[in-house]
N, C-alpha and C positions, 0 to 999 in steps of 0.2 A: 504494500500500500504506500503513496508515495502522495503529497501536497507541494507544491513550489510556488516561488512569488519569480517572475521576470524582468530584467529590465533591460536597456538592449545590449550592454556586455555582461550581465553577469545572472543568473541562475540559482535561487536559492532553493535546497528539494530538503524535505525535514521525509526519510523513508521510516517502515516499518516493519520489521518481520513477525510478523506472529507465528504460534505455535503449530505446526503443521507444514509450513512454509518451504520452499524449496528457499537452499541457500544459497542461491544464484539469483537475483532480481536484475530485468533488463530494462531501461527506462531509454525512450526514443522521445529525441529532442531535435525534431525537423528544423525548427527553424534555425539549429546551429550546423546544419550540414554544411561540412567543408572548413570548418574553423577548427581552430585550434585552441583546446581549454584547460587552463589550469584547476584541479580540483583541489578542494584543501575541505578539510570537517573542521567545523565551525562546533562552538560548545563543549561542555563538559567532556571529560572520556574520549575526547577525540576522534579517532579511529577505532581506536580500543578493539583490532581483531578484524574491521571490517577493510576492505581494498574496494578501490573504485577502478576503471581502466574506461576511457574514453574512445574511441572509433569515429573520427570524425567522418571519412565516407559512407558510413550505415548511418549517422547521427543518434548511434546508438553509447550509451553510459552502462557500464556492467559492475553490478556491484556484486561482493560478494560478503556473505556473515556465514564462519562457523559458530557465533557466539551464540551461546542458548537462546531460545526464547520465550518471552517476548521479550524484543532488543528494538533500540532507534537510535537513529543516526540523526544529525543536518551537515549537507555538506554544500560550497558553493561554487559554482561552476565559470570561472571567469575566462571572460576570451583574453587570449592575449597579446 
């Protein structure tokens, strides 16, 4: 499950995994097809276990959580 705010360089997504959840979450972000983004986790815990990886020509974001659940993140997606 995933919420974000936009603005036109920068991308805030607050994800969620709940229990049951595969650990793999893919979030497609069309309108940053072809850029290039720096990802950083924003808030408490950090990353704490989670990885992001980017794919600008899919404009696909692949996060990944082994961390039990339920777990959240916010992470922000800046062009750059």
């Amino acid at each position: 499950m995933t919420a974000g705010l936009r603005t036109p360089d920068r991308d805030l997504l607050t994800v969620w995994r709940r229990p049951g959840a595969d650990d793999v979450l893919t979030v497609e972000l069309p309108e940053r097809r072809g850029q290039q983004l720096d990802v950083a986790w924003v808030g408490p815990g950090g990353a704490a276990g989670w990885s992001a990886t980017w794919h600008p020509t899919s404009a696909r974001l692949t996060l990944r959580s082994p961390v039990p659940t339920p777990t959240a993140r916010t992470l922000a997606a800046q062009r750059r």
